[in-house]
C-alpha positions in Angstrom: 133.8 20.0 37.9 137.4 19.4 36.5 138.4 16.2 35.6 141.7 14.5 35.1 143.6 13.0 31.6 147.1 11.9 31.4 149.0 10.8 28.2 152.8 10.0 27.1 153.4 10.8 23.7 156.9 10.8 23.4 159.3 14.1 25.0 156.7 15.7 27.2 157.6 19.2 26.3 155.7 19.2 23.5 152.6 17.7 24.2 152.7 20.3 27.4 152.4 23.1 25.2 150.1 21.6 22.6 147.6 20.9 25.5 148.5 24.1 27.3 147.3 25.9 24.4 144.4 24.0 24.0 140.8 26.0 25.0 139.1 23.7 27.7 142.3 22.6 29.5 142.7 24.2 33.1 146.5 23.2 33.9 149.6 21.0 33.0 152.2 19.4 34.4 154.7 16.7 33.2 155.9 14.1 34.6 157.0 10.0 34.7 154.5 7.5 35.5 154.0 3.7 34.0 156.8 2.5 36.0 158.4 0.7 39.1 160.8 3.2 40.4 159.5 5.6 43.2 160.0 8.9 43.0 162.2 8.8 39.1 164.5 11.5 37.9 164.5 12.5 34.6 168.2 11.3 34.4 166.9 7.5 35.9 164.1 7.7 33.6 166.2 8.1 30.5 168.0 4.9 31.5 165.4 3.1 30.7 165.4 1.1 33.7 162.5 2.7 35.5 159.7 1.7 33.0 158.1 5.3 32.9 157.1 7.6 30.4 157.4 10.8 29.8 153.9 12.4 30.5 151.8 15.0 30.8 149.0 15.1 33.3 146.6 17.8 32.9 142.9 18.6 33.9 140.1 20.2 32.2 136.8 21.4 31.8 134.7 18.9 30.2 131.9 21.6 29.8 134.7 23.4 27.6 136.6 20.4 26.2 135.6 16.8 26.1 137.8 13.8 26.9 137.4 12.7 23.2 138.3 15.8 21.8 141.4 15.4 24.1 142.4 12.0 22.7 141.8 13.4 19.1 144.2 15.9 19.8 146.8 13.3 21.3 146.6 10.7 18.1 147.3 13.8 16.2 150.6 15.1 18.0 152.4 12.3 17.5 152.9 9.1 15.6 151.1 5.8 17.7 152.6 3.7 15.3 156.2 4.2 16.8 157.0 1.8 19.1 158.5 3.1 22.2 159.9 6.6 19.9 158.8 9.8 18.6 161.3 10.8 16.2 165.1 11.2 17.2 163.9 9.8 20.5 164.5 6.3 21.6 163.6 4.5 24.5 160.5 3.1 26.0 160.3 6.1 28.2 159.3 7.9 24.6 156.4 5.5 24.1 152.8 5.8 23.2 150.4 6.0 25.7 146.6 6.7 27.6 146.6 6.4 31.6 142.6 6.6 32.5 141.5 7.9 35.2 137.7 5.9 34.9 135.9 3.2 33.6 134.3 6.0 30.9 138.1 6.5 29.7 139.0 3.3 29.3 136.3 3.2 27.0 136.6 6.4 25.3 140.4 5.3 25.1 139.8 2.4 23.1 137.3 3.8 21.1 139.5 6.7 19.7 142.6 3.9 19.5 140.4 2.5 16.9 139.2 5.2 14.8 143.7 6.1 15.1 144.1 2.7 13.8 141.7 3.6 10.7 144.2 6.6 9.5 146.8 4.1 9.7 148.3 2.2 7.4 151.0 0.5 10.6 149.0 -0.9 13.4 148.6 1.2 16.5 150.8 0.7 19.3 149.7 2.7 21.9 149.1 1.0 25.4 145.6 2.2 27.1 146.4 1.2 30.9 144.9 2.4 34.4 146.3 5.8 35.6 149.5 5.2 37.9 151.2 7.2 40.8 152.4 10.0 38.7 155.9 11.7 39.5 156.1 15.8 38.9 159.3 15.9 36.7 161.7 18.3 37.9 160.7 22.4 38.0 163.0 23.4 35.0 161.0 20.3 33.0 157.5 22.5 33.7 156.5 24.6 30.8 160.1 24.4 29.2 158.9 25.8 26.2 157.3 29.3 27.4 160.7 29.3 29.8 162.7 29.2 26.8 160.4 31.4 24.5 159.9 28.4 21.9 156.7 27.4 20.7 157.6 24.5 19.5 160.6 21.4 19.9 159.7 19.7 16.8 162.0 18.5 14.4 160.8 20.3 11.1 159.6 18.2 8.1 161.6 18.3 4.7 160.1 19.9 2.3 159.0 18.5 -0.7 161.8 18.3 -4.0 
């Protein structure tokens, strides 16, 4: 039986395809949740006056993928020490995050936030908090990446001198 994850780790394009791409995971969507507003657009989410993130909701096959192999997978797409950014992006909309879905989650949440913390040498920051009312992002926000025939929006790394 499929079961549900959602995370925020900064723009959700990229975590999209990441999980996309990953064996296990059944479907994708992105999406704001975490806030106050019903119903957000992406353009009253980037105000940061909504209190959402940019997330990506997903479900999976458990017998294919665990939840803890999903969380590894989140603490290694991004940075969790960046406090409400990724990057060139800035807002609390771009924050760290893990929405559960269960009690086992929460748990398994915590857990893996720890172990993060370990590779670390800057604490952490990423919220674990209850799964909220989750808001589809609009259609041309769905799999932007395969749309635009990228396979990836990240800024590249400079290369050693």
């Amino acid at each position: 039986m499929a079961e549900e994850a959602t995370f925020a780790a900064g723009c959700f394009w990229q975590v999209e395809i990441d999980f996309a791409n990953t064996p296990g995971v059944l479907s994708t969507m992105v999406g704001y949740t975490g806030g106050s507003a019903d119903s957000p657009s992406y353009e009253e989410v980037c105000t940061g006056r909504t209190g959402h993130a940019e997330a990506v909701h997903l479900t999976f096959d458990p017998d294919q993928v665990s939840y803890e192999e999903l969380l590894e997978k989140f603490f290694e797409l991004h940075d969790p020490t960046q406090l409400n950014r990724q990057g060139p992006d800035v807002g609390d909309q771009y924050r760290s995050a893990i929405f559960f879905h269960s009690p086992d989650q929460e748990r398994e949440a915590i857990a893996a936030k720890e172990r993060a913390a370990t590779d670390h040498r800057k604490p952490v920051v990423t919220e674990i908090v209850p799964a909220q009312k989750f808001w589809l992002a609009e259609d041309y926000h769905q799999r932007y990446l395969e749309k635009g025939g990228m396979a990836t929006c990240r800024v590249p790394s400079a290369a050693p001198v």
